[in-house]
C-alpha positions as CSV (number, residue, x, y, z in Angstrom):
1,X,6.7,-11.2,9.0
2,X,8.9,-10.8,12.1
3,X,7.5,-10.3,15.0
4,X,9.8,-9.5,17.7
5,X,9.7,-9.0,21.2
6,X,11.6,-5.7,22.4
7,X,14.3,-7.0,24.4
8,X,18.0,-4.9,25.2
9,X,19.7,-6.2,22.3
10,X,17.1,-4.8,19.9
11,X,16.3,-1.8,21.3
12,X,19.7,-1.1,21.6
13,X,20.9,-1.9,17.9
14,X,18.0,0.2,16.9
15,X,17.2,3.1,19.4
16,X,18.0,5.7,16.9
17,X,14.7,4.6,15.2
18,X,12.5,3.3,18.1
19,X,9.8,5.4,19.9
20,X,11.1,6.5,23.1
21,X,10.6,4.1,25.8
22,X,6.7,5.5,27.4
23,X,5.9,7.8,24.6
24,X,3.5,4.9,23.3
25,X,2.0,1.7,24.8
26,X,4.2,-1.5,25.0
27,X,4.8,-2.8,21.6
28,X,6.1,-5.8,19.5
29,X,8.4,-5.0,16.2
30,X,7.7,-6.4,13.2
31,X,9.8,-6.4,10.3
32,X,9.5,-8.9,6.6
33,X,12.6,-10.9,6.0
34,X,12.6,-9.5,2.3
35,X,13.5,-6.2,4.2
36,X,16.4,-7.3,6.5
37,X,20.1,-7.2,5.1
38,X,23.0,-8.9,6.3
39,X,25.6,-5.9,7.6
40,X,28.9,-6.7,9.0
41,X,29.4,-3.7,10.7
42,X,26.3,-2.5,12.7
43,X,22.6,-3.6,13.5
44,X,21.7,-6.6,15.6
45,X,23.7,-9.4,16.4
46,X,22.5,-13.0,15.6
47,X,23.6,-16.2,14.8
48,X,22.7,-18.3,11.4
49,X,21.0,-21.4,12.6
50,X,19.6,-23.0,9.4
51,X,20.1,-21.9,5.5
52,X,17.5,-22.8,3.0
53,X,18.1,-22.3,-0.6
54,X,14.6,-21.8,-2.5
55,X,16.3,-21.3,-6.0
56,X,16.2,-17.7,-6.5
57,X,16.2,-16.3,-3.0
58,X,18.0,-18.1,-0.1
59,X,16.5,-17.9,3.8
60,X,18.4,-17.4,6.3
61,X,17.0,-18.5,10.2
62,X,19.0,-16.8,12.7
63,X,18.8,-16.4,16.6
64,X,19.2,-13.1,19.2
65,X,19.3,-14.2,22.5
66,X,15.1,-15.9,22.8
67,X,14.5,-15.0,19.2
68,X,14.4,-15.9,16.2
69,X,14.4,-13.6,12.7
70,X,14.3,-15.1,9.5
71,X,16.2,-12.9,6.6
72,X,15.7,-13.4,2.8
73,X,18.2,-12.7,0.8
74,X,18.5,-12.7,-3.4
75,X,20.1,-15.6,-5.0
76,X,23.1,-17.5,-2.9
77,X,24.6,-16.4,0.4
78,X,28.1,-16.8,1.6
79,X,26.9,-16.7,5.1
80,X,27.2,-20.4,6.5
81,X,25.7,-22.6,9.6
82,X,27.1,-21.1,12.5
83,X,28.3,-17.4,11.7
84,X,27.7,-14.7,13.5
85,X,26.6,-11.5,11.4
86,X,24.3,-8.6,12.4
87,X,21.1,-7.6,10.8
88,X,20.0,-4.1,9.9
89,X,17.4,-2.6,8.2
90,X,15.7,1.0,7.6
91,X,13.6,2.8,9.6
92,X,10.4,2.8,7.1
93,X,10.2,-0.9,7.5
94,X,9.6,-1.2,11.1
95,X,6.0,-1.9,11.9
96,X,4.8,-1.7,15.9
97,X,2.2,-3.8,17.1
98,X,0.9,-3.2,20.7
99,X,1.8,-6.1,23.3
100,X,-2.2,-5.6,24.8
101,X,-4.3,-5.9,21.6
102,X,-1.9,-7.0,18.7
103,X,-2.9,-3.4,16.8
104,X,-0.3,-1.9,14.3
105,X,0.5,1.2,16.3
106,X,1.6,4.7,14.1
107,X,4.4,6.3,15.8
């Protein structure tokens, strides 16, 4: 799992989905890499940094700004070393997990 710290860029990308800044406690997002797609178009900007192909599924490690998210994706990817793509994913597989006590939070 991703665990990611909130930061502008991804509370930006996403703050159609996000709790409203105050309405809960501080909180970390987590999100699987089996549940990110590549979207050229809109989500969160990153850079690939590393590509490993396991066979059937291929990882991709990518960076936004301090962080880094690791995407699966099915089979081969065209995405390559170096490009920039953005990330997106749905609402129902964002998971919160307070900053104080590492607790999955319901929102």
């Amino acid at each position: 799992m991703n665990i990611l710290n909130m930061d502008r860029s991804l509370r930006d990308a996403f703050a159609a989905v996000l709790p409203v800044e105050n309405s809960i406690e501080p909180y970390r997002l987590g999100v699987r890499p089996e549940n990110i797609e590549v979207s050229g178009e809109s989500g969160l900007a990153v850079k690939v940094e590393t590509i490993e192909y396991l066979g059937a599924d291929t990882l991709l490690m990518c960076r936004s700004l301090e962080q880094e998210i690791v995407v699966s994706v099915s089979g081969m990817s065209d995405v390559r070393v170096g490009d920039q793509v953005k990330l997106n994913w749905e609402s129902k597989h964002i998971h919160l997990f307070s900053l104080a006590t590492g607790q999955r939070l319901e929102y």
